[in-house]
VOPAGU-2260 file (C-alpha; in pm, 1 decimal, decimal comma):
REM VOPAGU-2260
SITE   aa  ch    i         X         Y         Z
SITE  UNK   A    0    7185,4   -3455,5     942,3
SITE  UNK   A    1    7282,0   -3107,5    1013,7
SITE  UNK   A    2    7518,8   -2881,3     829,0
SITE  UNK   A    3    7572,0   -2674,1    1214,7
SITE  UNK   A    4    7562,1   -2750,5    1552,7
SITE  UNK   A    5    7566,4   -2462,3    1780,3
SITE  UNK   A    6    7561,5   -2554,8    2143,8
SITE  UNK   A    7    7406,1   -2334,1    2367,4
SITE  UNK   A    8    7097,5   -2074,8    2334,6
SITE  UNK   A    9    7208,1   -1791,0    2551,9
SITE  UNK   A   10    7299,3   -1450,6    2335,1
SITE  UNK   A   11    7614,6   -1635,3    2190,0
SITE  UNK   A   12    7413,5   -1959,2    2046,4
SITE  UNK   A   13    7149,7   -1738,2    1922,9
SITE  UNK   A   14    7385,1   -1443,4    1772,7
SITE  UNK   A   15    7603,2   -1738,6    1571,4
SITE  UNK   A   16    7291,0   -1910,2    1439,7
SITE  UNK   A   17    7185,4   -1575,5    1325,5
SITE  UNK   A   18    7487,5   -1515,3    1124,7
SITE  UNK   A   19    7513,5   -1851,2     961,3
SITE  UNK   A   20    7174,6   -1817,2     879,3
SITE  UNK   A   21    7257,5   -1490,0     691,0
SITE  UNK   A   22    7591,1   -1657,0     549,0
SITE  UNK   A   23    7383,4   -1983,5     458,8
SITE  UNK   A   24    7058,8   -1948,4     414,6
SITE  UNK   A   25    6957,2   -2328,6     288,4
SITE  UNK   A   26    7187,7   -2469,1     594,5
SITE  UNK   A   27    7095,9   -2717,8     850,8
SITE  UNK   A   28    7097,8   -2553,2    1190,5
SITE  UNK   A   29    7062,7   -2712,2    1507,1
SITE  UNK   A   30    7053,3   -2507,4    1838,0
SITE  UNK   A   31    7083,3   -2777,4    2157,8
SITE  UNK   A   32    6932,2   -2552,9    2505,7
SITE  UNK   A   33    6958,8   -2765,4    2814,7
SITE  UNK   A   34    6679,5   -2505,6    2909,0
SITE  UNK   A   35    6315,5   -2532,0    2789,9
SITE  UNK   A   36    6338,3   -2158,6    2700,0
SITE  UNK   A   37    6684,1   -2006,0    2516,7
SITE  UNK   A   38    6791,8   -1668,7    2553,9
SITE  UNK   A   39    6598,0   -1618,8    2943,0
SITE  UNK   A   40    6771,7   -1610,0    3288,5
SITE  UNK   A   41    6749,5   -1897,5    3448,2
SITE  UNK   A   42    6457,3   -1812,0    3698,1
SITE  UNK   A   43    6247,8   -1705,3    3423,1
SITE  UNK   A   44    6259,1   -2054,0    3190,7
């Protein structure tokens, strides 16, 4: 079970997990990237 669900690894997904991980350190987080890479254009993933 997790405590967060972000949906989404571009620089939104990752910038949110970020901050709840600075806001809630001993949270569940749980990024979901329909890419294999996050964060990359997609003609570099």
């Amino acid at each position: 079970m997790y405590d967060f669900v972000i949906i989404g690894g571009g620089i939104i997904g990752m910038s949110t997990a970020m901050q709840l991980i600075d806001v809630y350190p001993d949270a569940r987080i749980a990024l979901l990237e329909k890419r294999v890479r996050a964060s990359l254009p997609p003609d570099r993933a």
